[in-house]
KEKOL-746232 format. One line per field, with one value per residue (C-alpha): x, y negated, z; residue in three letters. Coordinates in pm, 1 decimal, always signed. Example, Ala and Ser with C-alpha at 12.3 -4.5 7.8 and 13.67 -1.06 7.14 Angstrom:
BEGIN
u = c(+1230.0:+1367.0);
v = c(+450.0:+106.0);
w = c(+780.0:+714.0);
r = c(ALA:SER);
END
This chain:
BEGIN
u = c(-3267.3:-3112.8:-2815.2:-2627.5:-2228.4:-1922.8:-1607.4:-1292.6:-1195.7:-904.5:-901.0:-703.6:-915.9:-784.5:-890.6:-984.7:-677.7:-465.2:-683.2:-631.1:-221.8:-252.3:-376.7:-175.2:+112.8:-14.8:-78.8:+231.6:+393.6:+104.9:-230.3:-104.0:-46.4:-430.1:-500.2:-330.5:-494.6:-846.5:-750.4:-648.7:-971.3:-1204.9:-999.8:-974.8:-710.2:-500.6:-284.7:+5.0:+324.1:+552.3:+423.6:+447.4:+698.8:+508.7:+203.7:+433.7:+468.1:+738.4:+868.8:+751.3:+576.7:+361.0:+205.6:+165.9:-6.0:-298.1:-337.6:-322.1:-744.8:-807.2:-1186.6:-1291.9:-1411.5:-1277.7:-923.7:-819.1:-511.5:-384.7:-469.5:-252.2:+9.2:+352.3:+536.7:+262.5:+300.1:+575.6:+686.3:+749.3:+410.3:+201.5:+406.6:+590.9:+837.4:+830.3:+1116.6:+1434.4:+1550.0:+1798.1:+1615.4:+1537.8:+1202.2:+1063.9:+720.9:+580.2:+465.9:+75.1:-24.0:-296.7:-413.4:-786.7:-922.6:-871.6:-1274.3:-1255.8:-967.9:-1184.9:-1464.8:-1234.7:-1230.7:-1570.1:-1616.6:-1523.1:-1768.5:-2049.3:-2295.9:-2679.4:-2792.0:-2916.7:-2598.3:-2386.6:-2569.5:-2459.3:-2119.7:-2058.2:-2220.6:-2007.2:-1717.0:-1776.8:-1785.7:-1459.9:-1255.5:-879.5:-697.9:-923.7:-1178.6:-1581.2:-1658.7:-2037.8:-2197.7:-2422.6:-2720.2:-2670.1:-2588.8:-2906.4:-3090.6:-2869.1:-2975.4:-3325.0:-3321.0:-3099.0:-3084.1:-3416.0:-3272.5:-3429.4:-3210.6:-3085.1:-2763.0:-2738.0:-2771.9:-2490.9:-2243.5:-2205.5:-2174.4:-1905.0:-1699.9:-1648.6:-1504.0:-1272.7:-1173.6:-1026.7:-688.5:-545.5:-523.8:-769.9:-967.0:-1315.4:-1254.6:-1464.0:-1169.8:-826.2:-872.3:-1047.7:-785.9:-533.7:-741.1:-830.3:-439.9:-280.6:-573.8:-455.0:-103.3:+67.2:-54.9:+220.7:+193.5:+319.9:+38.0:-217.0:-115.8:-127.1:-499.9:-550.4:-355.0:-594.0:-909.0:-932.1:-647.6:-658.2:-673.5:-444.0:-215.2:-207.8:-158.7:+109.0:+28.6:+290.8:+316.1:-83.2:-81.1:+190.8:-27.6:-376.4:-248.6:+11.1:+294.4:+641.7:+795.9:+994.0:+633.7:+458.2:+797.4:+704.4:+371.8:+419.5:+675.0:+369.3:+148.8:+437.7:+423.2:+80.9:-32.0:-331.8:-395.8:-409.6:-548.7:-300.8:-39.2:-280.7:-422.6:-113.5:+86.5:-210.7:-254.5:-140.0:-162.1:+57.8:+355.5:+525.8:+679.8:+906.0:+906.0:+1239.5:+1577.0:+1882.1:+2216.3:+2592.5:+2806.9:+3152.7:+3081.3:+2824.1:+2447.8:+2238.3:+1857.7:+1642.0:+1264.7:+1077.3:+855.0:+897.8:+517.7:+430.0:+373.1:+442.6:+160.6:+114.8:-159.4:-333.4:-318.6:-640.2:-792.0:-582.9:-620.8:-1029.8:-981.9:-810.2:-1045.6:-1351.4:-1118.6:-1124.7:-1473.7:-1587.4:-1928.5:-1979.3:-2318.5:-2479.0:-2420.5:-2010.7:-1945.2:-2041.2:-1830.4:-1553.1:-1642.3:-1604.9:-1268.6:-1162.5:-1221.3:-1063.4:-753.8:-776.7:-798.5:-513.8:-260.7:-337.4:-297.6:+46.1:+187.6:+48.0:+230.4:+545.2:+531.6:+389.1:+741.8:+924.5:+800.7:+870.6:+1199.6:+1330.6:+1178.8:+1355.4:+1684.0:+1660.5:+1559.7:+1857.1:+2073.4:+1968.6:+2003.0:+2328.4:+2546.5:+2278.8:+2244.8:+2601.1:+2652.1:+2285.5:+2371.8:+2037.3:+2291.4:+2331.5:+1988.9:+1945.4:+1662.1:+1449.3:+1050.7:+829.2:+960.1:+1248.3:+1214.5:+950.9:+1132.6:+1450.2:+1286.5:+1037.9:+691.1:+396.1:+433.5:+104.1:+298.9:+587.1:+349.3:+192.1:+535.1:+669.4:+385.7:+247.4:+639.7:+867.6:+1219.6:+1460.2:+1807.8:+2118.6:+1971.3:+1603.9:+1265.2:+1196.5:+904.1:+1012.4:+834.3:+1055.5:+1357.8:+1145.4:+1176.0:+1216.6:+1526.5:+1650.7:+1983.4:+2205.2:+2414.8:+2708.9:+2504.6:+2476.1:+2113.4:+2013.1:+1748.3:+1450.8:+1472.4:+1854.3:+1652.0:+1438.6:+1690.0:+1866.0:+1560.6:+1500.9:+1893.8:+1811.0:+1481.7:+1641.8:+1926.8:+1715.5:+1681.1:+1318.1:+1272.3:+1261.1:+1210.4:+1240.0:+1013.8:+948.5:+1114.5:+1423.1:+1421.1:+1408.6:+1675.4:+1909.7:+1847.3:+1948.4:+2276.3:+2339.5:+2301.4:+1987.9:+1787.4:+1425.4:+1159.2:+958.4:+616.0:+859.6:+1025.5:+669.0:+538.9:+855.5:+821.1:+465.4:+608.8:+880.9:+613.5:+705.6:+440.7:+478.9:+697.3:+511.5:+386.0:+778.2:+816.7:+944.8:+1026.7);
v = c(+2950.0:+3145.3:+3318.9:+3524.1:+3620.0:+3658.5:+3420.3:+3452.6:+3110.9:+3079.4:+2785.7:+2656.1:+2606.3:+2463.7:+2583.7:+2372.5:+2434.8:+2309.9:+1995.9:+1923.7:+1987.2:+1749.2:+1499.1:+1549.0:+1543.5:+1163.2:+1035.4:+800.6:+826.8:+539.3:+732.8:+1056.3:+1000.6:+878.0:+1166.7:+1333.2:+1173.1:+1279.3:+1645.6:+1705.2:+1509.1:+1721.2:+2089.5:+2211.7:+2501.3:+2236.7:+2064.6:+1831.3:+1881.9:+2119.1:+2451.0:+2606.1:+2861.0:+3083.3:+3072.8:+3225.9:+3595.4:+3698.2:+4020.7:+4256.6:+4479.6:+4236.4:+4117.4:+4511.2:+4615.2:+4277.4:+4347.9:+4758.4:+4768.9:+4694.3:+4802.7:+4487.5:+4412.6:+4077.7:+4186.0:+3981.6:+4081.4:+3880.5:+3544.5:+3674.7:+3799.5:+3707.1:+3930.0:+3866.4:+3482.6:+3325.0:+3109.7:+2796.0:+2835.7:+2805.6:+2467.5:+2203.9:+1945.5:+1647.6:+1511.6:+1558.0:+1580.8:+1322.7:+1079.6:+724.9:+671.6:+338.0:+211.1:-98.8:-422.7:-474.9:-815.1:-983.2:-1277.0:-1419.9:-1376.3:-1675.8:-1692.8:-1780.8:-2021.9:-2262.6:-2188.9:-2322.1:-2590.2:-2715.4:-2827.2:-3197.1:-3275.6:-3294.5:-3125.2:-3096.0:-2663.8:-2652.9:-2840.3:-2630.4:-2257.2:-2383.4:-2491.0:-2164.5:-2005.7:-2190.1:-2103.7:-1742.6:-1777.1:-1833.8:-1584.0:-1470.2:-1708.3:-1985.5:-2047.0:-2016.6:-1841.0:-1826.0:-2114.8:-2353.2:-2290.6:-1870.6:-1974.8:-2227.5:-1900.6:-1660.5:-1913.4:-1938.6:-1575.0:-1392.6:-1718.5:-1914.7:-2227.2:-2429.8:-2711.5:-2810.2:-2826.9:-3184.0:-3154.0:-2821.3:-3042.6:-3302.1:-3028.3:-2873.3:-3207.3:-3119.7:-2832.4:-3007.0:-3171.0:-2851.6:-2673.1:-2561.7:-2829.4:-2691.8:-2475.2:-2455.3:-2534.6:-2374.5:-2321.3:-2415.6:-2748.8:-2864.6:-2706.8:-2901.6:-3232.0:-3177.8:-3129.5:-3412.7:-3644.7:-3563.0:-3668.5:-3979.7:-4271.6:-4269.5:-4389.3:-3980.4:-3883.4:-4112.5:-3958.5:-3637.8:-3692.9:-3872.6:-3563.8:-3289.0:-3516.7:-3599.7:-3387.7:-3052.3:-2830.4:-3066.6:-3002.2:-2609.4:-2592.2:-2822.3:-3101.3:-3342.4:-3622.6:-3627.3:-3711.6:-3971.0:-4128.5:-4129.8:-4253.9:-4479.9:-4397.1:-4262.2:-3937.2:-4021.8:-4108.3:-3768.8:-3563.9:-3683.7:-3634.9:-3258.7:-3214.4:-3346.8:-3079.6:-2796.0:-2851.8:-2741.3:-2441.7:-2298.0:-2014.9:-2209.5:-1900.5:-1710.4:-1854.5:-1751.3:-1402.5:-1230.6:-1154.9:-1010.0:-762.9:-407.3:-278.4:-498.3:-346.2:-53.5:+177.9:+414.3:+805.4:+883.0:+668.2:+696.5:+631.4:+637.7:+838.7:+842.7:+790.0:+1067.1:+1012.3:+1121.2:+1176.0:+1178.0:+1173.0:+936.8:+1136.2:+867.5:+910.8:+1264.1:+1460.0:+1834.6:+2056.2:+2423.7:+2642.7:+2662.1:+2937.7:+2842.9:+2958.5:+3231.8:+3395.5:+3333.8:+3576.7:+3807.4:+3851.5:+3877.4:+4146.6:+4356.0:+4299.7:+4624.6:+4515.7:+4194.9:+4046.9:+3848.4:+3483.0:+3604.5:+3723.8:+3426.6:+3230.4:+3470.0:+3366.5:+2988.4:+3039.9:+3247.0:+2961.8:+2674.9:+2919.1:+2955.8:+2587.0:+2464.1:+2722.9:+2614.9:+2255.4:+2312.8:+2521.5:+2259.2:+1944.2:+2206.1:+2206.8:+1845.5:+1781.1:+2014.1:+1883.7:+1535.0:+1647.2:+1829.0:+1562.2:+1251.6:+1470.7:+1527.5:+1176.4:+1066.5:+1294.2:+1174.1:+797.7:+897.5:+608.9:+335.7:+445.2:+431.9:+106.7:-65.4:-216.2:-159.2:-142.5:+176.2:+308.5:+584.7:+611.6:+931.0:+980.2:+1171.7:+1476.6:+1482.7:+1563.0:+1866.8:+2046.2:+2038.9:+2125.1:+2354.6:+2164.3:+2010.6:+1667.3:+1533.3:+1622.0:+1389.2:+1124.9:+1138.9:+1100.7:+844.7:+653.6:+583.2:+621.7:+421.7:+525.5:+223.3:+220.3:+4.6:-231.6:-287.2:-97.6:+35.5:+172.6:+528.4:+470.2:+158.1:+430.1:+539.2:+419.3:+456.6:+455.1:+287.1:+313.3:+44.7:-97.3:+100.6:+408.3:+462.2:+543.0:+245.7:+199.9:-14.4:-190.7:-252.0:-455.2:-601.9:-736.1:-919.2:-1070.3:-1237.6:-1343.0:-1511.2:-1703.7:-1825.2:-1971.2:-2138.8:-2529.0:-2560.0:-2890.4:-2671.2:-2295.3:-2033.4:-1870.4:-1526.0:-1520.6:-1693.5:-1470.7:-1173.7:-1288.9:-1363.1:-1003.7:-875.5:-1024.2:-879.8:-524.4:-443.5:-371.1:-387.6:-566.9:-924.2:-742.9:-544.1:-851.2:-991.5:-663.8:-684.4:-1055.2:-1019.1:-707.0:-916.5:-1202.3:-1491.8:-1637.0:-1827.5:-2095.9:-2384.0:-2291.8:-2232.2:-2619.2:-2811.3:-3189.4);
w = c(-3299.5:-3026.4:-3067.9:-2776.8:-2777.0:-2580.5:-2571.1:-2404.5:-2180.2:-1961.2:-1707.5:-1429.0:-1098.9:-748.0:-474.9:-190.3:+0.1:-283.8:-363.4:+9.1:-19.7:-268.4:-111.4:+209.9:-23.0:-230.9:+153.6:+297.0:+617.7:+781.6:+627.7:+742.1:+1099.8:+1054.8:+911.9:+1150.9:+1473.0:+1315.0:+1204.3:+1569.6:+1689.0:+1521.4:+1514.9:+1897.7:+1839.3:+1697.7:+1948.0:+2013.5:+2224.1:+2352.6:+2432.5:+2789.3:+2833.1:+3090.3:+2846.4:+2582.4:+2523.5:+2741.0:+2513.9:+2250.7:+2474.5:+2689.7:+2317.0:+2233.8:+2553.8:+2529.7:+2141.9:+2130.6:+2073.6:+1732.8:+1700.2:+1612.2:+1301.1:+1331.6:+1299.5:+1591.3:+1549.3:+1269.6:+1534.6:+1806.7:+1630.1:+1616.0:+1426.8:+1119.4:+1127.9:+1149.3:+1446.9:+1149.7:+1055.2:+1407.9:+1514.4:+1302.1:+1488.6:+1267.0:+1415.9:+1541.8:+1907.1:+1859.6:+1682.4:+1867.3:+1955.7:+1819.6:+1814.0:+1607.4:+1798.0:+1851.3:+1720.7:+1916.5:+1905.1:+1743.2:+1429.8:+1116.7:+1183.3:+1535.6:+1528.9:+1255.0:+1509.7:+1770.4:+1605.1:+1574.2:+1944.8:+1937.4:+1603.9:+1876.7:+1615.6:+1692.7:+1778.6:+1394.8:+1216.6:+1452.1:+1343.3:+999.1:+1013.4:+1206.5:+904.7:+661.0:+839.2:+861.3:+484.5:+498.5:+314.9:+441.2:+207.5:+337.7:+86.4:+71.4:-321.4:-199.6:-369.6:-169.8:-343.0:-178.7:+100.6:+143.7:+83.4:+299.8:+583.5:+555.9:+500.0:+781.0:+1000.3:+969.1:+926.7:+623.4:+490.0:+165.6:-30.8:+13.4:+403.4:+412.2:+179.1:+466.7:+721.0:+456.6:+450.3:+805.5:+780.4:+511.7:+830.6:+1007.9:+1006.3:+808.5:+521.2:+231.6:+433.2:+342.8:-9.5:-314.5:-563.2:-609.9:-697.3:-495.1:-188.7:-355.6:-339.0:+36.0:+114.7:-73.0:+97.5:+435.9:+350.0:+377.1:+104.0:-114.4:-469.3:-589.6:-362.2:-502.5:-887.0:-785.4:-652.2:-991.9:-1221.8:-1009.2:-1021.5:-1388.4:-1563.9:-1399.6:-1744.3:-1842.5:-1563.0:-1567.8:-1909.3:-1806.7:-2152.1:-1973.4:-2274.8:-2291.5:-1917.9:-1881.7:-2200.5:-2006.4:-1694.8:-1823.0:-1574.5:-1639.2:-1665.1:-1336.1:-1140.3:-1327.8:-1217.1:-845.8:-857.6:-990.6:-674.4:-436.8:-592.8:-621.5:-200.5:-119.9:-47.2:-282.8:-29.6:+322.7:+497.6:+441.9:+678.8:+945.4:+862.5:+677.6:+1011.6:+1154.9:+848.7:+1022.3:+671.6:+528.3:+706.1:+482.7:+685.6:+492.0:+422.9:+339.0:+450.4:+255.5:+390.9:+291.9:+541.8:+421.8:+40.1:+27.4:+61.8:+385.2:+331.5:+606.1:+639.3:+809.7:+1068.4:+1292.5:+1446.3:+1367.0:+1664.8:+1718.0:+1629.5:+1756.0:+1750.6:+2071.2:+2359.9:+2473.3:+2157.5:+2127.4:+2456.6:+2414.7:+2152.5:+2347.3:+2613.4:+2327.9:+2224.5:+2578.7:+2623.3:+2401.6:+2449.7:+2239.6:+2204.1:+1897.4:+2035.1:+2166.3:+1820.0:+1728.7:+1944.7:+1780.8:+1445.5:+1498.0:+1695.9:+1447.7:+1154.7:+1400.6:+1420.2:+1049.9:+999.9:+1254.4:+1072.2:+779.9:+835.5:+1016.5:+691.3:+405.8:+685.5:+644.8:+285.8:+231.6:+424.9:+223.8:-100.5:-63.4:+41.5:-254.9:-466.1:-326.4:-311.5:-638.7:-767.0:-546.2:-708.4:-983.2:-964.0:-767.5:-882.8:-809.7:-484.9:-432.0:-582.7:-539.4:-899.4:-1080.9:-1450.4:-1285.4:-1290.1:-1565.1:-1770.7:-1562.8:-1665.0:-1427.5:-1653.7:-1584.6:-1228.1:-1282.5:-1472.1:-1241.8:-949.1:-1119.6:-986.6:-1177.0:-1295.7:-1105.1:-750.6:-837.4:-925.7:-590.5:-477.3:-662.8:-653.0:-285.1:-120.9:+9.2:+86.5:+305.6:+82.1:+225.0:-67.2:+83.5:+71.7:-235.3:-392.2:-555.1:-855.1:-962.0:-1008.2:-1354.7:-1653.4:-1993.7:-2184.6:-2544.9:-2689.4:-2731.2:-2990.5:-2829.5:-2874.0:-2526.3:-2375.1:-2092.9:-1858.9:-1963.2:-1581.9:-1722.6:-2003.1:-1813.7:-1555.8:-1830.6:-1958.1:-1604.5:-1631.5:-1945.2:-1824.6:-1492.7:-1720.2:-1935.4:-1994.5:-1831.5:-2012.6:-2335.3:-2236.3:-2517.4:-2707.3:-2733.9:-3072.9:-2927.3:-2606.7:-2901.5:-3026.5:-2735.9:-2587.3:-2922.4:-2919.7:-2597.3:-2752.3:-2689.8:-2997.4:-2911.7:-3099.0:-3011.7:-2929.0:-2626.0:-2555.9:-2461.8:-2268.7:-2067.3:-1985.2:-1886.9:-1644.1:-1463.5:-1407.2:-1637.0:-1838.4:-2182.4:-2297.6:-2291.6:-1857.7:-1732.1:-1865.1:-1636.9:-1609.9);
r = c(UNK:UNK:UNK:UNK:UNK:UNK:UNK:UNK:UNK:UNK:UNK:UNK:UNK:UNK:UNK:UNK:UNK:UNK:UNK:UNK:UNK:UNK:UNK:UNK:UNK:UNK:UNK:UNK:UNK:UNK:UNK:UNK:UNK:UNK:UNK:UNK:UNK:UNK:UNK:UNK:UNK:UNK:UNK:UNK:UNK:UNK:UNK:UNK:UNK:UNK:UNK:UNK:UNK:UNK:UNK:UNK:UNK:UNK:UNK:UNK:UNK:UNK:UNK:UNK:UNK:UNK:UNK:UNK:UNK:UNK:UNK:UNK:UNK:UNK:UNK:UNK:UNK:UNK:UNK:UNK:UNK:UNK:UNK:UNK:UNK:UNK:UNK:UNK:UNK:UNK:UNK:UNK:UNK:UNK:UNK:UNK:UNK:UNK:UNK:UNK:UNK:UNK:UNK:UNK:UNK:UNK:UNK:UNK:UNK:UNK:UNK:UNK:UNK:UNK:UNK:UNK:UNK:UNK:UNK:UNK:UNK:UNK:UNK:UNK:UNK:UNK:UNK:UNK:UNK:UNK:UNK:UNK:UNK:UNK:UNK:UNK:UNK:UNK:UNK:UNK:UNK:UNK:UNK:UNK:UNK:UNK:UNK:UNK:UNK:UNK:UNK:UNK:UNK:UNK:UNK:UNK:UNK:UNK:UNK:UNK:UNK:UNK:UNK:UNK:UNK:UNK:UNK:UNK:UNK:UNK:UNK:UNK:UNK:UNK:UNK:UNK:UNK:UNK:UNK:UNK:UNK:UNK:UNK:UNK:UNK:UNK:UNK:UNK:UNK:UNK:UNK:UNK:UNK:UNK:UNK:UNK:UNK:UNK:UNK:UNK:UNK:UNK:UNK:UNK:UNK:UNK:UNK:UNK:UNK:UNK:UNK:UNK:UNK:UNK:UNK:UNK:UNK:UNK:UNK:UNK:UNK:UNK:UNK:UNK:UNK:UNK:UNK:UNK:UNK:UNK:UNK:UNK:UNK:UNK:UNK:UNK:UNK:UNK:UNK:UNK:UNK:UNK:UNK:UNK:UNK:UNK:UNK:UNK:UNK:UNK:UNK:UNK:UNK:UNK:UNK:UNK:UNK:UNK:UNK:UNK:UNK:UNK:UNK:UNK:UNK:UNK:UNK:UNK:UNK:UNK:UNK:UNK:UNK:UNK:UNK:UNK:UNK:UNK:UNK:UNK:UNK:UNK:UNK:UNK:UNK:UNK:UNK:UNK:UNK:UNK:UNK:UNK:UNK:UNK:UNK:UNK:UNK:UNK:UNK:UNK:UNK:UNK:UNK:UNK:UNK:UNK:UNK:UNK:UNK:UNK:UNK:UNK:UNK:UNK:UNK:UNK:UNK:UNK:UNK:UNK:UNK:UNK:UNK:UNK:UNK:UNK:UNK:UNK:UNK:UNK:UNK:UNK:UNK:UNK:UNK:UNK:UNK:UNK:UNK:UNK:UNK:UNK:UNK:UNK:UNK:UNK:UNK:UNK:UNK:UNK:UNK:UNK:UNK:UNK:UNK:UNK:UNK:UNK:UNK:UNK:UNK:UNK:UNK:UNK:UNK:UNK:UNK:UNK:UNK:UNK:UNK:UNK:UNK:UNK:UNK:UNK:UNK:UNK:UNK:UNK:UNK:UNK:UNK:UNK:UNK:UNK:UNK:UNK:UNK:UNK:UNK:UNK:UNK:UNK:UNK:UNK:UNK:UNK:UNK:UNK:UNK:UNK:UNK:UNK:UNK:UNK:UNK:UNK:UNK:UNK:UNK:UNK:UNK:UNK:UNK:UNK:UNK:UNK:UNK:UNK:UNK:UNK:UNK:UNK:UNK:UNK:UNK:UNK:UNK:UNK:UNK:UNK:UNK:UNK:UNK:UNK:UNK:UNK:UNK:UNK:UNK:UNK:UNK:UNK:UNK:UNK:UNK:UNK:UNK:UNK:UNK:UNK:UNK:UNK:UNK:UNK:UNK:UNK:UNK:UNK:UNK:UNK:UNK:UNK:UNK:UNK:UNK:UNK:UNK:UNK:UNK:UNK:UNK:UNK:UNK:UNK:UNK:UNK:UNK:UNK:UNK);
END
């Protein structure tokens, strides 16, 4: 049965403008001057640099006597006008005069792939063995292992390469590259990259139990069952204690070493930099690569001239049209980089405000419990904006880079009655864990009941969440002999 009626709704809607202000706003300092570099790329009345002074209005009455015909329906006007937008909103400078010009290093150099490729030469390897050990070796992931088993990549060779063989014949062409730098490379999981390292070491007898321990007793191992060990293999604790420090030296990601420096993206460059100038705090942000952006003259005076011409045909106007949108579009983009700018600046200021003794000090007892909340409401803005703030920003502190999120937390009041920090908490938890006798490591129950008699009354189950949040596992895996 149909039925028709009315009903009242209301709903909040972005518009696209916003949703892209948003995102501006969520982007760090490294995505935007991407997004920067493609927005000026693809928008022609959108350019970069210092403006011309003879290509600038001169006075009031030279812009009145080029705009006085306004019979356009176009309302070119409101493009060439002055007066009607502001001179803040057609160019931005993103950075100050005085500030030093640096630039980061370019890393160059070959790729992880082609330096165990490199490598292959002196193994004097027939055209068919050498197609696959080029294949296995461009297999090999950034932290230096090959997760493909052999059976896929039998297939993947017959398939994309032609080349028929079997697993038996690509496992002797795999002990090869078992052969390569660095130590471990090539290997299909972590124990086996353990193996290969400790067997191109020096024969010792720790070396030789260590092979042993990994070889036969590697669940053993991790789960770190020390007595059943020393019982199976019949050695000491004093020969099981080397043996662990052989294994503690290797390196389960041997890639690594090699492909981390050449990671671009790894580098965090900071939006905001605080500093202490004579006991008071400095904020500055970091606009280190953002280049000036104006509205263009070009596009401007095209207009102008359309404007003269009183006789406009169908294809000029529109020509006029799709200036008119590329002006629209370039002042646009320069007002929402103005108040991307402007947000992230009240929002740091007031965070650092905020946290104004830590920042002072750099003591982290001196963070105050402050929730995404908190902010909003002082500086009157939705909580979703300072979450893109806090949580894709970095701001460089006389203590270090610091994420801006890690200045949140929760708080819980202490015995004292006084309300603390949850990273206050957690920091004493740590203290407790490094001071710990490793040879018997406390429980969670025990850990409970330490933090409680330093006045902080929180319950086992948080004890646990906030152990598993600084990174330390269990009792019985921080044993140590």
């Amino acid at each position: 049965m149909l039925k028709q009626f009315l009903q009242l709704k209301l709903s909040q809607k972005l518009s696209p403008q916003q949703i892209q202000l948003m995102k501006l706003i969520e982007l760090p300092l490294q995505e935007l001057e991407d997004r920067l570099s493609r927005e000026i790329e693809e928008n022609p009345a959108l350019e970069t640099g210092k403006e011309n002074e003879e290509d600038l209005y001169d006075n009031e009455s030279d812009y009145e006597q080029e705009t006085k015909n306004d019979d356009s329906d176009l309302n070119v006007e409101d493009y060439l006008s002055d007066d009607d937008v502001p001179d803040y909103k057609l160019k931005t400078n993103n950075y100050s005069d005085d500030d030093e010009e640096k630039s980061l290093p370019f890393i160059s150099g070959i790729s992880f792939n082609q330096f165990l490729k490199n490598q292959l030469t002196p193994f004097s390897l027939n055209e068919n063995d050498s197609k696959i050990a080029e294949f296995l070796v461009g297999s090999v992931d950034q932290s230096g292992y090959i997760r493909t088993d052999l059976i896929d990549i039998v297939d993947d060779l017959a398939f994309t390469m032609g080349i028929y063989t079997d697993i038996d014949s690509v496992t002797k062409i795999l002990n090869k590259i078992h052969l390569l730098d660095p130590p471990g490379v090539g290997a299909r999981d972590l124990k086996e990259c353990l193996i290969l390292q400790l067997k191109r070491k020096k024969e010792s007898s720790s070396a030789t139990n260590a092979i042993n321990i990994l070889t036969n007793h590697f669940d053993l191992f991790i789960k770190k069952h020390y007595k059943k060990i020393i019982h199976k293999l019949s050695i000491s604790e004093d020969e099981l204690r080397e043996a662990i420090k052989q294994i503690e030296k290797l390196n389960p990601k041997p890639g690594s070493a090699f492909s981390e420096p050449t990671k671009i993206n790894s580098t965090i460059i900071p939006d905001f930099k605080i500093e202490i100038i004579d006991n008071k705090l400095s904020l500055n942000l970091n606009s280190r690569n953002a280049p000036e952006l104006f509205v263009s003259n070009e596009y401007k005076n095209m207009l102008s001239g359309y404007q003269e011409n009183k006789n406009i045909s169908k294809s000029q106007k529109q020509a006029v049209t799709f200036i008119k949108q590329k002006l629209d579009s370039a002042k646009w983009f320069i007002d929402a980089i103005n108040q991307r700018n402007q947000t992230l600046l009240i929002t740091m200021k007031t965070i650092m405000e905020f946290q104004n003794k830590y920042f002072l000090s750099g003591d982290e007892s001196n963070l105050k419990p402050m929730i995404l909340k908190d902010i909003a409401e002082k500086i009157g803005m939705d909580i979703s904006t300072i979450s893109r703030v806090a949580n894709s920003k970095y701001v460089d502190t006389p203590y270090g880079i610091k994420l801006i999120k890690s200045f949140f937390s929760e708080g819980i009041t202490n015995d004292k009655g006084v309300e603390v920090s949850t990273i206050e908490i957690k920091k004493e938890l740590q203290s407790i864990i490094n001071n710990e006798n490793k040879s018997k490591p406390l429980t969670d129950d025990e850990l409970t009941k330490r933090i409680n008699k330093k006045g902080y009354p929180i319950a086992r189950r948080t004890v646990a969440k906030y152990r598993e949040m600084i990174g330390a596992p269990v009792a019985r895996l921080r044993k140590k002999l």
